[in-house]
LOSEKE-153341 format. One line per field, with one value per residue: residue in one letter; chain; x, y, z of N, C-alpha, C in turn. Coordinates in steps of 0.1 Angstrom, whole numbers, m for minus. Layout:
REM LOSEKE-153341
type [A ...]
mol [A ...]
n.east [X ...]
n.north [Y ...]
n.up [Z ...]
ca.east [X ...]
ca.north [Y ...]
ca.up [Z ...]
c.east [X ...]
c.north [Y ...]
c.up [Z ...]
REM end
This chain:
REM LOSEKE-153341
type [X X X X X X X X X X X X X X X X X X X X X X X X X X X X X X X X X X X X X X X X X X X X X X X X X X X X X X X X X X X X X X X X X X X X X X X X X X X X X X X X X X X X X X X X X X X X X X X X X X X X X X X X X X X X X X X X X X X X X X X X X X X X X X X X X X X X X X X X X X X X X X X X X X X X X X X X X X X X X X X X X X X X X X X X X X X X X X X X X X X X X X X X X X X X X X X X X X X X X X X X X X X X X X X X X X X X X X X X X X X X X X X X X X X X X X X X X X X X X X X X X X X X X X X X X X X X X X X X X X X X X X X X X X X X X X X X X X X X X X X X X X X X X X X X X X X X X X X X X X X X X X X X X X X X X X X X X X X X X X X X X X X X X X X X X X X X X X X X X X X X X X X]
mol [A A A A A A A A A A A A A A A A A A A A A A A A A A A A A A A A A A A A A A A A A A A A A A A A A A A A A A A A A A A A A A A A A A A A A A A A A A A A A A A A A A A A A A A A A A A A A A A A A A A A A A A A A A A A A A A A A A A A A A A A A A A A A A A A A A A A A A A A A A A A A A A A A A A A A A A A A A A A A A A A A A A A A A A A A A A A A A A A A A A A A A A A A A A A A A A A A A A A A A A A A A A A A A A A A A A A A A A A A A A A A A A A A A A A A A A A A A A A A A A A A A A A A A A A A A A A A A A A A A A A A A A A A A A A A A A A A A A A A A A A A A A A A A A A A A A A A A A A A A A A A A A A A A A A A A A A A A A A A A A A A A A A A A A A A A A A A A A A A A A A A A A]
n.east [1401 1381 1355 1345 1323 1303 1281 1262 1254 1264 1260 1269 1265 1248 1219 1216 1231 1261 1291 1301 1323 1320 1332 1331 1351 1367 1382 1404 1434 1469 1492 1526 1528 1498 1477 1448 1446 1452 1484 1515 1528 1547 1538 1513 1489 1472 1475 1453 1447 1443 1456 1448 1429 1436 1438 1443 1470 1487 1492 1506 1532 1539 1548 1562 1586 1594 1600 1583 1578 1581 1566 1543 1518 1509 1474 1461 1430 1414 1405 1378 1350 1320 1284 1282 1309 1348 1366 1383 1394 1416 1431 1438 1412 1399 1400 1413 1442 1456 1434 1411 1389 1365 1353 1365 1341 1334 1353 1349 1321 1330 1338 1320 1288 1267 1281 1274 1286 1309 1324 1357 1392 1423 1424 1432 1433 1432 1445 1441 1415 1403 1389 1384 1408 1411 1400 1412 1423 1441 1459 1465 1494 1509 1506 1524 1550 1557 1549 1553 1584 1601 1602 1609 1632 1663 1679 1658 1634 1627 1595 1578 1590 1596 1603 1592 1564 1539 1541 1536 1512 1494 1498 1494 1462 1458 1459 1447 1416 1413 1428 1431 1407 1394 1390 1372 1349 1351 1343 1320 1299 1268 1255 1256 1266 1278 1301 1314 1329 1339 1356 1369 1383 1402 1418 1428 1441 1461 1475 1489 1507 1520 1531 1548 1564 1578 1604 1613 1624 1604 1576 1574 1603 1638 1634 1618 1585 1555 1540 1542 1536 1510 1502 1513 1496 1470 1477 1492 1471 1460 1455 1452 1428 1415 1411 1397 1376 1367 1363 1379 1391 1407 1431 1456 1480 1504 1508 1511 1547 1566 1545 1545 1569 1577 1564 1572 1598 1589 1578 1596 1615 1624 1594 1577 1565 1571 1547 1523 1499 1488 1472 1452 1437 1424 1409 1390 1378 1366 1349 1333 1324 1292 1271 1287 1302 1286 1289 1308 1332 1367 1391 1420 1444 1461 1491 1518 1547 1555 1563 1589 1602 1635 1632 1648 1646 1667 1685 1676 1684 1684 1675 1661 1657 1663 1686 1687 1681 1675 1647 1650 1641 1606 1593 1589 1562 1549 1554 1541 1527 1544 1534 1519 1522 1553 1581]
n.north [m147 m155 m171 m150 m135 m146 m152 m171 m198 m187 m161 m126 m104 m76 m57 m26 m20 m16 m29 m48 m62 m85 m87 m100 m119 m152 m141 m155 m158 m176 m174 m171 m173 m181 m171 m171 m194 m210 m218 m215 m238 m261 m283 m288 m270 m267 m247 m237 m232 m216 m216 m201 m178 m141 m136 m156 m160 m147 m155 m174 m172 m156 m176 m188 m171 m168 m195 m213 m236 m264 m262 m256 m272 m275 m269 m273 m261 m263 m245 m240 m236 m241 m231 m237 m243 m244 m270 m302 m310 m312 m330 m368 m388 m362 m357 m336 m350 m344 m334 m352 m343 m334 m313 m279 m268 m284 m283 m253 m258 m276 m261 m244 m251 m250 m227 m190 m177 m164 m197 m189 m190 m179 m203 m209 m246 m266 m291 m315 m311 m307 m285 m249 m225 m195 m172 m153 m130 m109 m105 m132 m134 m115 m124 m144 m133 m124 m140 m164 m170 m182 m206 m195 m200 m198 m166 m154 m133 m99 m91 m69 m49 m33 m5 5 m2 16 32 9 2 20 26 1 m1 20 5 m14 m6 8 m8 m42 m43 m27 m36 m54 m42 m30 m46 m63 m44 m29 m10 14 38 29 15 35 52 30 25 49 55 32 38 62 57 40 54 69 56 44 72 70 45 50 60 47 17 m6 m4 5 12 0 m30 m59 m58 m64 m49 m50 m76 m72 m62 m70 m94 m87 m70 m88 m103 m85 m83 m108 m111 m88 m66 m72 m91 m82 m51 m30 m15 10 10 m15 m31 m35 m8 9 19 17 4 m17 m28 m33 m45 m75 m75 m82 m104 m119 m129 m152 m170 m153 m154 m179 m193 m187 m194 m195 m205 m218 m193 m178 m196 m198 m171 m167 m189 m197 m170 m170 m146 m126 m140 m155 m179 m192 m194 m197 m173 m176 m156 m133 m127 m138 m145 m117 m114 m128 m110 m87 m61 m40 m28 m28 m10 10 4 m4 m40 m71 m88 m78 m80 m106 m136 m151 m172 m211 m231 m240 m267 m303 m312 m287 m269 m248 m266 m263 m257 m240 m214 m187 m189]
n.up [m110 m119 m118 m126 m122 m111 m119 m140 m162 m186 m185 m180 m182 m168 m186 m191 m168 m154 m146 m117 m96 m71 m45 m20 m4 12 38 55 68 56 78 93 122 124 132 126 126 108 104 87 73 57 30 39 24 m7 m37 m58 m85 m121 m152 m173 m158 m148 m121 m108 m120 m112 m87 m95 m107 m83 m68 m80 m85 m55 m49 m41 m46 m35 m10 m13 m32 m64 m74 m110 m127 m156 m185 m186 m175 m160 m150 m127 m113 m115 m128 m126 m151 m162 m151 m146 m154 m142 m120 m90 m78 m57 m37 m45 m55 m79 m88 m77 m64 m45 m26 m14 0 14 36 40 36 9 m2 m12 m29 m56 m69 m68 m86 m77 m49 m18 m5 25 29 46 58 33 28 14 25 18 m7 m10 m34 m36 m11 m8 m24 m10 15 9 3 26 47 45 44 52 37 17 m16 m17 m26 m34 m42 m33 m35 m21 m7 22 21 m1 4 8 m17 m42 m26 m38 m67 m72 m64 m83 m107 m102 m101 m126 m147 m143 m135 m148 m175 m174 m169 m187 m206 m196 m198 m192 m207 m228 m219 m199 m207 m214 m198 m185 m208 m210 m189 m186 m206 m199 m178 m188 m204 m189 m176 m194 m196 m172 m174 m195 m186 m164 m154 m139 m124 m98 m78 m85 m92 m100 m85 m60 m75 m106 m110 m108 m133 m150 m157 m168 m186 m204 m217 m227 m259 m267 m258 m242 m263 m286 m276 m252 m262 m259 m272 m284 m288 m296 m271 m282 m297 m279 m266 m245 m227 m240 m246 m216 m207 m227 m216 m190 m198 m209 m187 m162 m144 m152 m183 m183 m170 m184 m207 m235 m255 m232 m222 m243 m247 m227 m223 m249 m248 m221 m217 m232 m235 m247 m269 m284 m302 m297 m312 m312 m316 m343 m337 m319 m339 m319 m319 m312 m285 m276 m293 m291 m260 m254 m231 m208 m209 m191 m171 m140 m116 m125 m102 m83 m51 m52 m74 m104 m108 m112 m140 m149 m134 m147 m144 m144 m164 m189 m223 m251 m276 m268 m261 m266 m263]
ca.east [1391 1368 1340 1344 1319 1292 1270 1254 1250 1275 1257 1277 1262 1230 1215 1210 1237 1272 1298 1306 1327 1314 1345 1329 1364 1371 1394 1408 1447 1477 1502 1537 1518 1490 1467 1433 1439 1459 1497 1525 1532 1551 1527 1496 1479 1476 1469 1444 1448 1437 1463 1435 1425 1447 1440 1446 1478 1496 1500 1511 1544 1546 1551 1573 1600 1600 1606 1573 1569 1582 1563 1533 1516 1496 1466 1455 1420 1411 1403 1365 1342 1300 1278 1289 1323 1358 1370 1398 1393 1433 1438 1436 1396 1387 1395 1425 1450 1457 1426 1407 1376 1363 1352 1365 1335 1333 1364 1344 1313 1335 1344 1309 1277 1260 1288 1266 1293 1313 1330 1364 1406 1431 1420 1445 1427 1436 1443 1439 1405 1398 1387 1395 1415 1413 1405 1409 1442 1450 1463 1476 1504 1512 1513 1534 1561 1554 1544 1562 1594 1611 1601 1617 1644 1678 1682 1646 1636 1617 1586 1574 1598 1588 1601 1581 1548 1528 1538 1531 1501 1490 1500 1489 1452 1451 1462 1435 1407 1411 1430 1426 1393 1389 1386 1364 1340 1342 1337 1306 1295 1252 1250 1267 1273 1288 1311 1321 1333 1350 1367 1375 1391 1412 1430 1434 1456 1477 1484 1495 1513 1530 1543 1559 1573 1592 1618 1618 1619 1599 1565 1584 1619 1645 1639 1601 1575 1541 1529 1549 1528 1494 1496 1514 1488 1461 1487 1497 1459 1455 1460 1445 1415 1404 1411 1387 1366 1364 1356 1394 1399 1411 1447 1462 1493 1514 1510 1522 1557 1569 1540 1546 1585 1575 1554 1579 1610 1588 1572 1610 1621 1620 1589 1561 1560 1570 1535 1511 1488 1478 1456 1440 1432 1416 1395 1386 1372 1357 1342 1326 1314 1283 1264 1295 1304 1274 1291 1321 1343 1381 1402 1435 1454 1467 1505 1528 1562 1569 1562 1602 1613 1639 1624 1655 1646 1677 1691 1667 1691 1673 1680 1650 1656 1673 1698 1679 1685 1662 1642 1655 1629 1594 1587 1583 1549 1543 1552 1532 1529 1549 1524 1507 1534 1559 1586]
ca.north [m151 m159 m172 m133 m151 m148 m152 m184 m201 m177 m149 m118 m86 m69 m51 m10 m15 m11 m39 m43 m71 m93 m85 m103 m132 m154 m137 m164 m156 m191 m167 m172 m174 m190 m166 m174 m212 m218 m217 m216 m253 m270 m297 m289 m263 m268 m233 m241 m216 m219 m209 m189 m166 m134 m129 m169 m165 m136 m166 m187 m159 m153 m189 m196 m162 m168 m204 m220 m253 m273 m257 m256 m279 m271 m281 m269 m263 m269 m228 m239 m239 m242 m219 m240 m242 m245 m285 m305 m317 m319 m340 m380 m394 m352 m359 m335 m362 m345 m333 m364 m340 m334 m296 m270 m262 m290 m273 m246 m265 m284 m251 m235 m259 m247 m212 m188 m165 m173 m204 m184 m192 m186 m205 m220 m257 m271 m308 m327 m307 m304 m271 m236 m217 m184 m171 m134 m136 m99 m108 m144 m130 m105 m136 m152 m124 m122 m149 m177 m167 m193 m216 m192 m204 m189 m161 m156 m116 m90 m85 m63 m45 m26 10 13 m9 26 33 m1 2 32 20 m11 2 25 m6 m29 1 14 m18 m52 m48 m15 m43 m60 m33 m30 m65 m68 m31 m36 m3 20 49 21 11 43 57 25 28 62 54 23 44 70 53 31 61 77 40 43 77 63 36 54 66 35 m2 m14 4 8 11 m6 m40 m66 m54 m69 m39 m54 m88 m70 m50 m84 m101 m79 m67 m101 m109 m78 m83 m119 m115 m75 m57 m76 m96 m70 m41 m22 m13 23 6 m28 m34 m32 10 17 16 18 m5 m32 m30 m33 m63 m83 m78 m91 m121 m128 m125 m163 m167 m148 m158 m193 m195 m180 m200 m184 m214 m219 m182 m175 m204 m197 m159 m167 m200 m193 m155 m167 m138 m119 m147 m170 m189 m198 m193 m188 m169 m181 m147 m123 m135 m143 m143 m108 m114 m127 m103 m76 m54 m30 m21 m30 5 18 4 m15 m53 m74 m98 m68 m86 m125 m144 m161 m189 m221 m236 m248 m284 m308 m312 m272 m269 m246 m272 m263 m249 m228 m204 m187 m187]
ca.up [m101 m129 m120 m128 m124 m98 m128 m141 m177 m195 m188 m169 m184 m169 m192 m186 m159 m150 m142 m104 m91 m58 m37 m9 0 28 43 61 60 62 87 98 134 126 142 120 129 99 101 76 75 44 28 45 20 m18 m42 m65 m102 m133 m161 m175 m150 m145 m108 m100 m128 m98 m73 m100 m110 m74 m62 m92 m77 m41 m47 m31 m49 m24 4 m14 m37 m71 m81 m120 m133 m173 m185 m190 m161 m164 m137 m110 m108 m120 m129 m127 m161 m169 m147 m153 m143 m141 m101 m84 m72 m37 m30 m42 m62 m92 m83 m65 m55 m32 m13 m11 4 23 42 41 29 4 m6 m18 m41 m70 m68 m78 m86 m72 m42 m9 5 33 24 55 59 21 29 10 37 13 m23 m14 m43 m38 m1 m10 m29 m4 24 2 2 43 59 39 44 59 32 1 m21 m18 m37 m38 m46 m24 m41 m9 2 35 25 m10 2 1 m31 m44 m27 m41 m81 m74 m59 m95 m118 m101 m105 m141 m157 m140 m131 m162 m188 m172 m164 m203 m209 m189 m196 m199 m213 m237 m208 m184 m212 m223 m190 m184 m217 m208 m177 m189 m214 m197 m170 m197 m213 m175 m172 m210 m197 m161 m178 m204 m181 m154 m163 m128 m115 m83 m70 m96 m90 m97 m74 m64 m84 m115 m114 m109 m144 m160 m159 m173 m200 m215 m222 m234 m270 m274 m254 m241 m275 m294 m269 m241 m267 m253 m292 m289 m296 m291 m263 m291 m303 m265 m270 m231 m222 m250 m246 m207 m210 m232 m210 m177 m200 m211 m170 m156 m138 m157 m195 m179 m164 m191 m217 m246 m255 m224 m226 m255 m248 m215 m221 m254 m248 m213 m216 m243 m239 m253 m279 m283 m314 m284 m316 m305 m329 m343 m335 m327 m336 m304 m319 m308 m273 m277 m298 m277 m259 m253 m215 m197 m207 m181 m158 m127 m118 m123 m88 m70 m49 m58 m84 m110 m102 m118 m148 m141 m126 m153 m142 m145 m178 m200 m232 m260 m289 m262 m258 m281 m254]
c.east [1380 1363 1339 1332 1315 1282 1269 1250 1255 1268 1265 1273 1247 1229 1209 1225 1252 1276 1296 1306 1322 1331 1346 1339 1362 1385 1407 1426 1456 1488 1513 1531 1508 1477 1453 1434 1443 1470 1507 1529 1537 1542 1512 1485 1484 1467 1466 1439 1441 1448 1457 1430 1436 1449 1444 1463 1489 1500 1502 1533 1549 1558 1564 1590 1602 1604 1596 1568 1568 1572 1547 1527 1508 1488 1459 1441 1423 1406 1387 1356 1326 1297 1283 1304 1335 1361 1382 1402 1407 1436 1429 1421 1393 1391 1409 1429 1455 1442 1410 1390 1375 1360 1356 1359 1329 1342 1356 1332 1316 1340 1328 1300 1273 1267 1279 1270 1300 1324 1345 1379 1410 1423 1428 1432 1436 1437 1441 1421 1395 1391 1389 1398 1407 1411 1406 1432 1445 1462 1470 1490 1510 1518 1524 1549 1565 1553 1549 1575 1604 1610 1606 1626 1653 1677 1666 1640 1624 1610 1579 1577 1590 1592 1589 1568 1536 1529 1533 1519 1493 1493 1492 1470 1448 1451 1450 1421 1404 1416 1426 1412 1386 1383 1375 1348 1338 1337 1322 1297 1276 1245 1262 1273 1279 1304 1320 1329 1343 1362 1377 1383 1407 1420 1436 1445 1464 1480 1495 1504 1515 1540 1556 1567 1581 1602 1620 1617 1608 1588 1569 1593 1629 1646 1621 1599 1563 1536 1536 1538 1515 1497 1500 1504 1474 1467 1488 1484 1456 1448 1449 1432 1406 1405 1401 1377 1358 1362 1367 1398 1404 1427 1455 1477 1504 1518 1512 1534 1564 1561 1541 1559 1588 1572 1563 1591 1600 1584 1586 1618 1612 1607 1576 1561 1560 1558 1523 1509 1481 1467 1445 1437 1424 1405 1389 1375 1362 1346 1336 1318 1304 1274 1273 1295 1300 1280 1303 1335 1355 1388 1416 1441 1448 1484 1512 1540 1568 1570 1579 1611 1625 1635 1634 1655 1657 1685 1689 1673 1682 1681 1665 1645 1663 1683 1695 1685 1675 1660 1647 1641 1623 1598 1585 1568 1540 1547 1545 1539 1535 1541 1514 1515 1550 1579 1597]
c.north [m157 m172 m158 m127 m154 m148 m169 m183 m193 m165 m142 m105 m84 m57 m35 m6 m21 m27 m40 m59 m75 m93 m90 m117 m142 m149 m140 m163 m168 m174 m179 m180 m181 m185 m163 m191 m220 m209 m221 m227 m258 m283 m296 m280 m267 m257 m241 m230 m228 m207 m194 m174 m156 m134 m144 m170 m154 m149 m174 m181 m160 m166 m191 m186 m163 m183 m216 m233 m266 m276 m259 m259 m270 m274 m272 m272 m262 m251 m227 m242 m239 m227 m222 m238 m246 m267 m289 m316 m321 m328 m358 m386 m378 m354 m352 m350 m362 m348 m340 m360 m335 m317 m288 m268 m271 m286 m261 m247 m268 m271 m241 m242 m249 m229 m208 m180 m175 m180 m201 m193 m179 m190 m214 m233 m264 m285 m316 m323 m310 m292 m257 m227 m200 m183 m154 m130 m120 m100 m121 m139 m121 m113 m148 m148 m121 m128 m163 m174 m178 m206 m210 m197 m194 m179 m152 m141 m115 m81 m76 m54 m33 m8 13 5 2 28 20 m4 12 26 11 m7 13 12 m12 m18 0 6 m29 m53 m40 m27 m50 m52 m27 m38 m66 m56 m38 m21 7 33 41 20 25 50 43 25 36 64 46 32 52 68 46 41 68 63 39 57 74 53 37 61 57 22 m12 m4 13 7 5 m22 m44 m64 m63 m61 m47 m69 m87 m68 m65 m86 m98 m78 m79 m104 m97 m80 m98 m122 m100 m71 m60 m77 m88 m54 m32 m21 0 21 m8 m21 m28 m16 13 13 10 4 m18 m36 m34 m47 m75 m84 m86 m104 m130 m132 m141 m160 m163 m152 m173 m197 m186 m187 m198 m193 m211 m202 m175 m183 m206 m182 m165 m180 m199 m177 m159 m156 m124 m126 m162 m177 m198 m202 m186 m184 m173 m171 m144 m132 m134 m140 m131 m103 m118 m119 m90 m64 m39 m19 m22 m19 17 17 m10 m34 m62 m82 m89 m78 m99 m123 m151 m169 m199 m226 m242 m260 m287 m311 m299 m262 m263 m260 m262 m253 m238 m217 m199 m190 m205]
c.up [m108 m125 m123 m127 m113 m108 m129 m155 m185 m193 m177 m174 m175 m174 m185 m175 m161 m146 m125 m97 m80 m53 m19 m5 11 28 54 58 69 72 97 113 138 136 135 122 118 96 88 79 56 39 32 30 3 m25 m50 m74 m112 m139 m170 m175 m150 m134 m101 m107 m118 m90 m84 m102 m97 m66 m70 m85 m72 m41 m40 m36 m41 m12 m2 m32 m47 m78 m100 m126 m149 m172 m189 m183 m173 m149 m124 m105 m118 m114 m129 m139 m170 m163 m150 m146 m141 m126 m98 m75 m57 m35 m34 m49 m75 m96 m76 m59 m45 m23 m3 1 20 34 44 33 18 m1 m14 m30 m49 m65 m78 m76 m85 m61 m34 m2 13 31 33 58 44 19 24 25 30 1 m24 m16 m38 m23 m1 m15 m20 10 17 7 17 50 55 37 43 51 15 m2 m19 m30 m43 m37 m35 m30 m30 m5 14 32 13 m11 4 m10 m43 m43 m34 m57 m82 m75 m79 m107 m117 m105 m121 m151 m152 m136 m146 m169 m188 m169 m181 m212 m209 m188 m204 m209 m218 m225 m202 m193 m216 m211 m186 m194 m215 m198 m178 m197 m206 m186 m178 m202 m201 m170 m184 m204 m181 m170 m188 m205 m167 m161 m152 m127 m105 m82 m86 m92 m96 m88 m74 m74 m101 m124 m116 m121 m153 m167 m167 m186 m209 m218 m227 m252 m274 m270 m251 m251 m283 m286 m259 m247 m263 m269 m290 m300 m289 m280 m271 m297 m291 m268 m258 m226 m226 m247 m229 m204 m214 m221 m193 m181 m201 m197 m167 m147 m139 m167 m190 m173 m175 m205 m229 m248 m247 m221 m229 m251 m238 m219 m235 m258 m236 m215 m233 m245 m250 m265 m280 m293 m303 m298 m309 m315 m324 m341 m325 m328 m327 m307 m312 m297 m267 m286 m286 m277 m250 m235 m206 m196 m200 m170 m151 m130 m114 m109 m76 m65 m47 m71 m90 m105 m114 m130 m141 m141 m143 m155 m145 m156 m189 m215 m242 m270 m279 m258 m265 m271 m260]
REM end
């Protein structure tokens, strides 16, 4: 979601105090139905990530499993925004090619003058409007798995499923507290009590999420879950960006054995390492947050190779697509480059 990133001019700490996310969305949801006034239509809506982000890098995974490229277009930001907003500086002229701007946060605009919160990713626009429909990502991914049905690929897995979506919810609701948002609440800690209680939190669920996972290979059920993509995502940046950057030192990714061996078998799993950036990454967290790292030096590590080494989980049993089948390679177009990924 970064603008993480309702701040301005690299700064995101206040001093004396405590982190605490802007969780205010449009909650504008695309439905099967079509009962907010915007229907599940093929072609009409284009998602709008940033490789970067974790919480815009969930609808990048999800899109890639259920099969949604057809149905739904994507547009890529560059991993280095200013105060105002996220750019479309990869692409040729700096100008998205559907949606014909240079900012997202004219979508934004274009949907509400003058938006007064953080101009964040992932974000769904309406293309005939230019309008964002939605950037409230924990629910995109969820209408993905629900309300875009009829536009999945064959074969295409049930990240959802309807008997274990309490428990999913319930995992998922601890992951996003004490990790996906934990790191960030150590990141942006303005004082040494804020940081120390978030420290103290984040470990203590990875270590309670090292020992579930060293007798299942999924979160939930034996198959990929939404809950699976939330912790991803957090997890794979652990290492090259919260451990140093984010002050998460007690122990790198790697001294969990369960969580590291966890990690590798979903980045190797079509779908998720196929969508993740180390570059744009690194130079996203420590080239935007200056108040953290005013030199906007990016470091050359940590080493990657053993993000492919084997990670021995299939002994656990489980089938990663339940009764689906991989998704086929990314789009030429969607491509992580080569040198940005060990993969």
């Amino acid at each position: 979601m970064s603008t993480d990133e309702d701040h301005t001019g690299g700064r995101y700490i206040e001093p004396g105090a405590g982190y605490t996310r802007d969780t205010r969305y449009i909650t504008t949801r695309i439905t099967a139905d079509g009962r907010d006034g915007y229907p599940v239509v093929a072609g009409r809506y284009r998602l709008v990530a940033a490789r970067a982000c974790p919480w815009a890098n969930r609808t990048l995974i999800v899109r890639r499993l259920l099969g949604l490229e057809d149905a739904l277009s994507l547009g890529l930001c560059g991993p280095v925004h200013d105060e105002r907003s996220w750019t479309f500086d990869l692409d040729p002229g700096g100008v998205d090619p559907v949606l014909g701007i240079e900012r997202l946060q004219d979508a934004y605009f274009a949907r509400q003058p003058g938006y007064p919160r953080g101009i964040t990713v992932p974000a769904i626009v309406d293309v005939p409007t230019g309008q964002v429909v939605t950037n409230d990502y924990a629910q995109i991914t969820l209408d993905f798995s629900t309300e875009w049905t009829a536009f999945h690929r064959e074969g295409a897995p049930d990240l959802f499923p309807e008997s274990l979506r309490t428990e999913i919810g319930e995992v998922a609701d601890d992951v996003y507290r004490d990790v996906n948002n934990g790191v960030y609440r150590c990141g942006f800690a303005g004082s040494q009590e804020a940081y120390d209680a978030a420290f103290d939190r984040l470990f203590a669920r990875l270590d309670l999420l090292e020992e579930r996972l060293s007798t299942r290979r999924y979160l939930v059920g034996e198959s990929i879950t939404e809950a699976d993509v939330r912790l991803f995502t957090t997890l794979v940046r652990f290492d090259p960006v919260y451990h140093g950057h984010f002050k998460c030192n007690r122990n790198p990714l790697t001294a969990f054995p369960a969580l590291w061996a966890y990690a590798r078998d979903l980045f190797q799993t079509p779908g998720f390492g196929d969508t993740v950036d180390f570059v744009q990454i690194k130079q996203h967290y420590y080239r935007v947050h200056t108040d953290i790292n005013p030199t906007r030096i990016v470091p050359r590590g940590p080493d990657l190779s053993g993000w492919v080494s084997p990670h021995g989980r299939d002994a656990l049993g489980g089938r990663p697509f339940g009764d689906g089948t991989p998704p086929p390679p990314p789009r030429p177009a969607e491509r992580v480059p080569a040198g940005h990924t060990p993969l």
